[in-house]
C-alpha positions as CSV (number, residue, x, y, z in Angstrom):
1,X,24.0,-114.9,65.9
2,X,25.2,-116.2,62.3
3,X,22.6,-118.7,62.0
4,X,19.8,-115.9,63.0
5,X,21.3,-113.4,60.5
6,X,21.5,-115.9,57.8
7,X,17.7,-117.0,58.4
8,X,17.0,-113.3,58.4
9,X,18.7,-112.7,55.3
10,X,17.7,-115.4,53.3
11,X,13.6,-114.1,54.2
12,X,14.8,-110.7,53.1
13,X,16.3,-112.1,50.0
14,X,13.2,-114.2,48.9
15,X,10.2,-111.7,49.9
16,X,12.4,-109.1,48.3
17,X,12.6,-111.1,44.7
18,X,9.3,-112.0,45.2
19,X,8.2,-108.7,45.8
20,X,10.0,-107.7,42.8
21,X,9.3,-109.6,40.1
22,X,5.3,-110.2,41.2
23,X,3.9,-107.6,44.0
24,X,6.0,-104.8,43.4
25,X,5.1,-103.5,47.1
26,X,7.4,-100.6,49.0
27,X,9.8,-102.9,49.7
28,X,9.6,-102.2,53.9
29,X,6.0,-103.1,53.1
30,X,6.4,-106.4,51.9
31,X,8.8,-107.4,54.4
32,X,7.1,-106.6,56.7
33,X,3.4,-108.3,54.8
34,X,5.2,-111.2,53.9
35,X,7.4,-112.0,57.2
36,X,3.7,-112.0,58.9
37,X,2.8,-114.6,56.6
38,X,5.7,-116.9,57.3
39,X,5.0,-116.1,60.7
40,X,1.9,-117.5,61.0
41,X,2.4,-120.5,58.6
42,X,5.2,-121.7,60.5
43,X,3.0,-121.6,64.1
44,X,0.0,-123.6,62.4
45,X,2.2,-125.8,60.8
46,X,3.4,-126.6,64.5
47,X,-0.1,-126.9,65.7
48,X,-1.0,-129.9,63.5
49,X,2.8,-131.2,64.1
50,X,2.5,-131.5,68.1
51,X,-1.6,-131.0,68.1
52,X,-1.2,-128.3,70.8
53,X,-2.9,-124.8,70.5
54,X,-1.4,-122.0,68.9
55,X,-1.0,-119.8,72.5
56,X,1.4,-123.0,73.6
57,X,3.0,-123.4,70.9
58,X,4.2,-119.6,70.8
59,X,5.0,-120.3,74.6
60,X,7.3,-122.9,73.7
61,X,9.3,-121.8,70.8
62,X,12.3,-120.5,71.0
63,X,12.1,-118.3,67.8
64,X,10.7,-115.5,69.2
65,X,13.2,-114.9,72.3
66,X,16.1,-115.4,69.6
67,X,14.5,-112.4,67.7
68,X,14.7,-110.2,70.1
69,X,13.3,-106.5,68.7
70,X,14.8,-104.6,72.3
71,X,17.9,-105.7,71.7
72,X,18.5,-105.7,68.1
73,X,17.1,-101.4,68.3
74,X,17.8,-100.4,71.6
75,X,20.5,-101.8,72.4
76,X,22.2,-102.1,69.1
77,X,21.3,-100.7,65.3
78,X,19.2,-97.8,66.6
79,X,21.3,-94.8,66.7
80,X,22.8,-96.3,63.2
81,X,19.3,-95.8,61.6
82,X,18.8,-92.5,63.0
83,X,22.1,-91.2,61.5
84,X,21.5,-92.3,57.9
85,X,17.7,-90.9,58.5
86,X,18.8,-87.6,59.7
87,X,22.9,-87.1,57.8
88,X,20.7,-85.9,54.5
89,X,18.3,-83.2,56.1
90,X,19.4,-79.8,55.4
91,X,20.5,-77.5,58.3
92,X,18.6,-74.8,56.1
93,X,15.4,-76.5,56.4
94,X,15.4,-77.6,60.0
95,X,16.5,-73.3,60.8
96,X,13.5,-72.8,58.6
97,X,11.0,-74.6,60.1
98,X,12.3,-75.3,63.7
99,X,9.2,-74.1,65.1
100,X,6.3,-76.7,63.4
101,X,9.0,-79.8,64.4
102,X,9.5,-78.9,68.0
103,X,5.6,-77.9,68.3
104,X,5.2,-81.2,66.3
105,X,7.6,-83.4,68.0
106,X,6.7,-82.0,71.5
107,X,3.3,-81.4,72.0
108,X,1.4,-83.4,69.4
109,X,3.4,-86.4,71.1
110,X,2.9,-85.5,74.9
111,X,-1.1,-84.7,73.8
112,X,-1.3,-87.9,71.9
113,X,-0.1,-89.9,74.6
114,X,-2.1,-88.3,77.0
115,X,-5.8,-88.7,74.5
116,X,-4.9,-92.6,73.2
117,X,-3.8,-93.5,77.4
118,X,-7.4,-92.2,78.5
119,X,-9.3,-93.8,75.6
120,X,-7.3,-97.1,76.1
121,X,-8.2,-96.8,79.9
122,X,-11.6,-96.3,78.7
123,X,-12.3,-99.2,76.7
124,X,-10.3,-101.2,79.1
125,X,-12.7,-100.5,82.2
126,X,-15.5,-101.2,79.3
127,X,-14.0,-104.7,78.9
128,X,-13.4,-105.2,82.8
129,X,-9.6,-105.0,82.3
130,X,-9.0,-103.0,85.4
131,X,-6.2,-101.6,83.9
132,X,-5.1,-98.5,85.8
133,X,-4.8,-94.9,84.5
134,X,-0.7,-94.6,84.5
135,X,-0.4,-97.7,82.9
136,X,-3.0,-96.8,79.8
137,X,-0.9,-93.6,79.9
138,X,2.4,-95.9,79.7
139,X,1.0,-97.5,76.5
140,X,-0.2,-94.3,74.9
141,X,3.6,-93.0,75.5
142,X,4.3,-95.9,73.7
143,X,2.3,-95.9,70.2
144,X,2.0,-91.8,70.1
145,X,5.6,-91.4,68.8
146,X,6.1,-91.8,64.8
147,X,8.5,-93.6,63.4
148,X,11.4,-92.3,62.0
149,X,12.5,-95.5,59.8
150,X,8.9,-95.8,59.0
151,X,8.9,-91.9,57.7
152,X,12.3,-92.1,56.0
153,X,12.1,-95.7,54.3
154,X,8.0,-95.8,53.4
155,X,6.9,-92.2,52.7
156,X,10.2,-90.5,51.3
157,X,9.3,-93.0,48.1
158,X,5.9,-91.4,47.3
159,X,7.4,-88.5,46.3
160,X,5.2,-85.7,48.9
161,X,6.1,-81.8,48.6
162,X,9.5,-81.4,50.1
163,X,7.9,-79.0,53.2
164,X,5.7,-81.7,54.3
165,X,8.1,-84.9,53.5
166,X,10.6,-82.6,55.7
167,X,8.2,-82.2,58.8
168,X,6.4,-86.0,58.9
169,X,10.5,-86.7,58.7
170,X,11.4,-84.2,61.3
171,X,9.0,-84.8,63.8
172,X,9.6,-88.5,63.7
173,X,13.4,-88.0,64.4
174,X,13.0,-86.1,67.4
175,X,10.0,-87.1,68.6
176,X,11.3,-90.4,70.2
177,X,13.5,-88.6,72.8
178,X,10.1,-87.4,73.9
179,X,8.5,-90.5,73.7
180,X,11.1,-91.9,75.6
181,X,10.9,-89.3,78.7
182,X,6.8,-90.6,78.9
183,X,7.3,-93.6,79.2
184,X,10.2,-93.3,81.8
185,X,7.8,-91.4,83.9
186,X,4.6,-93.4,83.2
187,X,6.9,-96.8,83.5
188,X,8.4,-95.6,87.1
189,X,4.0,-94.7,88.2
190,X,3.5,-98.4,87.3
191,X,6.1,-99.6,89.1
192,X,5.9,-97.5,91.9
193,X,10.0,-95.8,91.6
194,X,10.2,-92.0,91.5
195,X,12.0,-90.2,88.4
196,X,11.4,-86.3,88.9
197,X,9.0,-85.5,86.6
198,X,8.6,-85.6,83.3
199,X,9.8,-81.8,82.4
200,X,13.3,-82.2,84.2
201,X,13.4,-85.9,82.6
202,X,13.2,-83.8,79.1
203,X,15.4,-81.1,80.0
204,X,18.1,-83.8,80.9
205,X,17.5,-86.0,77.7
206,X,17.2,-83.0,75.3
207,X,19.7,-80.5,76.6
208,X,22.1,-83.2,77.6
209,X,22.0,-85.7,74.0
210,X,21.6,-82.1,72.2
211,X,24.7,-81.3,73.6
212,X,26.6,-84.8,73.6
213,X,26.1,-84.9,69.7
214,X,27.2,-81.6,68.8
215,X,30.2,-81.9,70.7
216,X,31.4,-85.4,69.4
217,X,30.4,-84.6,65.9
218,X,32.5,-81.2,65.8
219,X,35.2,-83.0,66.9
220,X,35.3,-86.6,64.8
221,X,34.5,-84.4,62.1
222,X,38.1,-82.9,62.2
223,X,39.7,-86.2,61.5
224,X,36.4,-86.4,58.2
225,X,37.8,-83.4,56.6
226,X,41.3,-84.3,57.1
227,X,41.2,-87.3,55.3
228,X,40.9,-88.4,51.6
229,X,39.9,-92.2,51.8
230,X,36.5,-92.5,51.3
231,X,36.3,-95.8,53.6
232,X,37.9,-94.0,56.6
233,X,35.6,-91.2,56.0
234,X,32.4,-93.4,56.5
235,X,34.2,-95.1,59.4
236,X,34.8,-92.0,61.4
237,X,31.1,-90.9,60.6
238,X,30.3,-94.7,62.1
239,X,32.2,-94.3,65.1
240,X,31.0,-90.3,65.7
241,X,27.5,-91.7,66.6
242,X,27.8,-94.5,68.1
243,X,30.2,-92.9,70.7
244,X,27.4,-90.3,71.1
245,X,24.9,-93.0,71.6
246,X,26.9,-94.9,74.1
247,X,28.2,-91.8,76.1
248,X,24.5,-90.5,75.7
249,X,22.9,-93.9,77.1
250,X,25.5,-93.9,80.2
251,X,25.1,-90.7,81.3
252,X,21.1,-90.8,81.3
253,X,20.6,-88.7,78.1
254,X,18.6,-89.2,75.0
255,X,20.6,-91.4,72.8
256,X,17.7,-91.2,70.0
257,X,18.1,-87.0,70.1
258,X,21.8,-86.9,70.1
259,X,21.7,-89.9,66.8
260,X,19.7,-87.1,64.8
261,X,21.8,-84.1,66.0
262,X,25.0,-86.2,65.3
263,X,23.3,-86.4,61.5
264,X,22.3,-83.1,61.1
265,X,25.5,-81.3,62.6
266,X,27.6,-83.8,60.3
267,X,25.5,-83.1,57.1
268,X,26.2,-78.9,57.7
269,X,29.2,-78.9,58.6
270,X,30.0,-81.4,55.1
271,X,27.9,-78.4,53.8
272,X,29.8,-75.7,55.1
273,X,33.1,-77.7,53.8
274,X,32.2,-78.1,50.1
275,X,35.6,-78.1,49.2
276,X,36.2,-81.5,51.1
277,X,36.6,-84.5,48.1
278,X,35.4,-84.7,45.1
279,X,31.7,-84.7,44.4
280,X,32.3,-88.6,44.0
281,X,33.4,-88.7,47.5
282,X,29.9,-87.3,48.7
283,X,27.8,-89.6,46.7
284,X,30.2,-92.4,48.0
285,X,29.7,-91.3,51.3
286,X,25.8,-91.0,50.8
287,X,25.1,-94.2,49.0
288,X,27.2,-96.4,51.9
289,X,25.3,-94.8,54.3
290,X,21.9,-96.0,52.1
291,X,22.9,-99.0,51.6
292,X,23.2,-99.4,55.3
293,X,20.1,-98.2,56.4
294,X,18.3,-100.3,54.0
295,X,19.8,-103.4,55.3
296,X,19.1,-102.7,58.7
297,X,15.6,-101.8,57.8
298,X,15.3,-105.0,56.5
299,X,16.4,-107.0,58.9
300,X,13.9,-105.1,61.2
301,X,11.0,-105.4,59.2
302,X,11.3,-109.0,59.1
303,X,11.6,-109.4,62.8
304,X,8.3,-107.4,63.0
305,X,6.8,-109.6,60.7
306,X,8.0,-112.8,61.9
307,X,7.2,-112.0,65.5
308,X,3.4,-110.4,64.6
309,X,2.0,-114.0,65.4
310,X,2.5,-112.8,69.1
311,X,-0.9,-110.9,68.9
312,X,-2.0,-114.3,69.2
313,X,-1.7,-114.4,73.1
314,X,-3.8,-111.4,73.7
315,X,-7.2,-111.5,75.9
316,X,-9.9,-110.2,73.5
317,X,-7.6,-109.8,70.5
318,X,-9.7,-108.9,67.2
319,X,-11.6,-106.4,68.8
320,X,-8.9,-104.9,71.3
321,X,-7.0,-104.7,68.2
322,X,-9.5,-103.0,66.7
323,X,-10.2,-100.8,69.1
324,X,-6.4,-99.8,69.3
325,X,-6.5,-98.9,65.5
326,X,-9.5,-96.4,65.8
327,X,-8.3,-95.0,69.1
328,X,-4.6,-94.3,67.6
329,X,-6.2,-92.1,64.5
330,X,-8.4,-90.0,67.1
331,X,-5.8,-89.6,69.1
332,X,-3.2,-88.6,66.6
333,X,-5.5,-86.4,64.8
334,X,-6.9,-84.5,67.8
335,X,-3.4,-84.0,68.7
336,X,-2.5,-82.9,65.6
337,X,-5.6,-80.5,65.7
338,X,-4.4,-78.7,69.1
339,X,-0.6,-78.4,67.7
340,X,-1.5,-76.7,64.7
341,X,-2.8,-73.7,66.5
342,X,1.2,-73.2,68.1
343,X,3.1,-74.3,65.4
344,X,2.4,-71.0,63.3
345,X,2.7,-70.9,59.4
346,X,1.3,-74.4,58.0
347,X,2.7,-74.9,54.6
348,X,1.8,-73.5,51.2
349,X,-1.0,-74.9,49.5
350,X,-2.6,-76.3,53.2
351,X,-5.4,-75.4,54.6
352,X,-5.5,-76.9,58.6
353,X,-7.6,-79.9,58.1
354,X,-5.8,-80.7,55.1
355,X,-2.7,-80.7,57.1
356,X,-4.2,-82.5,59.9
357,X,-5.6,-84.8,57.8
358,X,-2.5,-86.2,55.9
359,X,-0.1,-86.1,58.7
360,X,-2.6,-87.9,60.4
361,X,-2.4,-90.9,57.8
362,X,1.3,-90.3,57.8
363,X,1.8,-90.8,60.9
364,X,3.3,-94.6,60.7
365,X,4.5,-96.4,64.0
366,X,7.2,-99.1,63.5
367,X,10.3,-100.8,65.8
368,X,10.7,-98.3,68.2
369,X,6.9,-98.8,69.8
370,X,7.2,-102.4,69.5
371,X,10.7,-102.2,71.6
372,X,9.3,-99.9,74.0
373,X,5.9,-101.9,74.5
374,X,8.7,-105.6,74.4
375,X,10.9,-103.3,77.7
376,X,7.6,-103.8,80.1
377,X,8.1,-107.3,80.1
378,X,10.0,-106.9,83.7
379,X,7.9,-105.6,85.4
380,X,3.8,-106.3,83.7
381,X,1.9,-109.4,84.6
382,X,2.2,-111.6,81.5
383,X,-1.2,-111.2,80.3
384,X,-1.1,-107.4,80.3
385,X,2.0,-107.6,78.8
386,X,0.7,-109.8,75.9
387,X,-2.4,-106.8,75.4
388,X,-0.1,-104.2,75.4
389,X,2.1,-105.6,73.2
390,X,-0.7,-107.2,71.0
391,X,-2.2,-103.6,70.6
392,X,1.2,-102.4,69.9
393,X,1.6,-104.4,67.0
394,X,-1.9,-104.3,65.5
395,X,-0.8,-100.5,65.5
396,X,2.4,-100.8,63.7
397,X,0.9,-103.5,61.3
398,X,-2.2,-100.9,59.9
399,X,-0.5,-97.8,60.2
400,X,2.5,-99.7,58.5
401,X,0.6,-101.4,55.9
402,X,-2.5,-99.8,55.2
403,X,-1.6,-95.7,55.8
404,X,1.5,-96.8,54.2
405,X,0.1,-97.8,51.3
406,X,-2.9,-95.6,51.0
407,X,-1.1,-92.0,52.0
408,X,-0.2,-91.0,48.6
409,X,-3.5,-91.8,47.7
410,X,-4.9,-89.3,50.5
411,X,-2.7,-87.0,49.5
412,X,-3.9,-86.6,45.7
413,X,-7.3,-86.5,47.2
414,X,-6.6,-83.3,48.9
415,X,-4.9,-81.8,46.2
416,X,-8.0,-81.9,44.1
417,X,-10.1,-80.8,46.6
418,X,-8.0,-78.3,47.4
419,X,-7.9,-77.7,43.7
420,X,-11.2,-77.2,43.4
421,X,-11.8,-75.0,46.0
422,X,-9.1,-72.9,43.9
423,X,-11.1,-72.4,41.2
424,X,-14.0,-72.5,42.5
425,X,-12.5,-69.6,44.7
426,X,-11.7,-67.6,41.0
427,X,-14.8,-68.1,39.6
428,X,-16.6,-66.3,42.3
429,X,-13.9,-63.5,42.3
């Protein structure tokens, strides 16, 4: 494990520096552009070593089972990131627009799953796949929730208006609870097991993390505010959600969900006790909790990038890829399209399409697909697996990459067209 982390440092130490003095790339970006690059040196470098072909070589090496994305975010460092995502959302603004992230984080997912697993079966039976219908729905459960380390590590740095920062952020927090109940039912179709369905599976994971969280975070938190060392105070936050992960996980509950609740409930109640520290304390307290996260995002970025090569081993893979790409942004955007007419008021400034249309492009996909889509591996023939997870990351990598880099460019555009339909709007008045 120490020689893995110090390979995975010293990466993130030299793409970083690199990135810094020359690129000057969103740092998750270039970790994750650069990483790929390694990636793929290293395996052609060991196809003119040993003369074997690149899909052998990748069968062979043992670097990809020692990065192991599962483990390292499902098993490990998720609920950490989801914390320091969700500890510095206002209670305020979650009361204030509760309704656009559950309508978001509900329906646009469960719709999006269902539109990208009947395309993907689609173009499938196109290429003589035979894939069947609940396993293209499986993979759409997989890609259609956004990522919350995506949303709170790339887009929170290209300074968006606070509403809309708040709801891409928002809906990727709790969204993976319900991503996480599709694929549980879809995964158990494939395989032939029985679950329940997938409304009592949400009830359970919703109701029950909802409920875990609160409850552990209301009472760690009296030891918090009891305390004046700024160090204990970060350790009890530590140890308030990974018990609720744990207790969450064991008891059949959303982990993900009780992770943001644990942040949320922890960031109003430090709120509602103002009085607790100094104000030095709180930025302590905040910039640990950074500092953490971007470590972690780091690491994770790198494994993605270092472990894209694995596209490599998919049947038909430039143009399934490709096809993955275009069927992700209908998918998302029709999605989007049907949740705006339940979520209510869209915010100032937005007309529908506008709205659609940047949430759309900010709708990023990162670890927690790629870890779901790495999970099938038990139970999906080998070369399925290698599509799906192929497909997966060509997914992450654009939406990553490209809408990651091009969203605040999207957004200006709407701004002066939306602009201009002001004025133009004054003029004829």
């Amino acid at each position: 494990m120490l020689i893995i982390f110090t390979i995975l440092m010293a990466v993130v130490c030299l793409i970083a520096y690199f990135n810094e003095k020359v690129t000057k790339l969103p740092h998750e970006i270039a970790l994750l552009m650069f990483s790929a690059v390694i990636g793929f040196f290293g395996l052609f470098a060991d196809v003119i070593a040993t003369g074997n072909t690149a899909v052998d070589v990748l069968m062979e090496t043992e670097v990809l089972d020692a990065l192991d994305i599962q483990d390292f975010l499902m098993e490990g460092v998720l609920c950490i990131m989801l914390f320091a995502g969700s500890v510095h959302l206002k209670f305020s603004d979650f009361k204030r627009m509760a309704r656009q992230v559950t309508v978001l984080s509900i329906v646009a997912t469960l719709l999006g799953a269902m539109l990208y697993g009947m395309l993907f079966y689609g173009a499938s039976s196109l290429l003589g796949l035979g894939f069947s219908v609940p396993l293209c729905l499986m993979f759409g459960s997989i890609v259609a929730p956004t990522d919350p380390i995506a949303a709170t590590g790339i887009l929170s740095k290209f300074g968006l208006p606070k509403d809309i920062s708040f709801l891409i952020e928002g809906e990727s927090l709790f969204n993976d609870g319900v991503g996480v109940a599709l694929f549980v039912v879809f995964s158990s179709m494939v395989k032939g097991t029985s679950t329940g369905g997938f409304f009592s599976i949400m009830a359970r994971e919703l109701f029950g993390a909802a409920f875990v969280g609160f409850a552990v975070t209301v009472l760690c938190f009296q030891l918090y505010k009891r305390t004046e060392s700024e160090e204990l105070g970060f350790f009890i936050s530590l140890l308030t959600v990974t018990v609720s992960y744990i207790i969450c996980e064991k008891a059949g509950f959303s982990g993900a969900i009780a992770s943001v609740v644990c942040g949320i409930t922890f960031s109003a109640l430090r709120a509602k006790e103002g009085t607790i520290g100094s104000p030095e304390r709180l930025e302590h307290f905040s910039s640990i909790w950074d500092t953490l996260d971007l470590l972690l995002n780091s690491l994770l970025y790198v494994m993605l990038g270092l472990t894209f090569v694995q596209v490599l081993q998919m049947k038909h893979v430039v143009l399934l890829s490709l096809s993955a790409i275009v069927m992700n942004l209908i998918a998302r955007s029709s999605s989007l399209a049907v949740s705006t007419l339940f979520m209510g008021k869209i915010p100032d400034g937005y007309d529908r399409w506008s709205f659609i249309k940047l949430l759309t492009w900010g709708g990023l996909r990162g670890g927690l697909s790629t870890a779901l889509a790495m999970s099938t591996w038990d139970f999906l023939p080998p070369d399925t697996y290698y599509i799906l997870l192929g497909c997966t990351y060509a997914i992450v990598f654009f939406t990553t990459v490209v809408q990651g880099l091009t969203v605040r460019k999207v957004y200006d555009g709407i701004c002066r067209r939306l602009a201009k339909q002001g004025a133009g709007t004054k003029q004829s008045a």
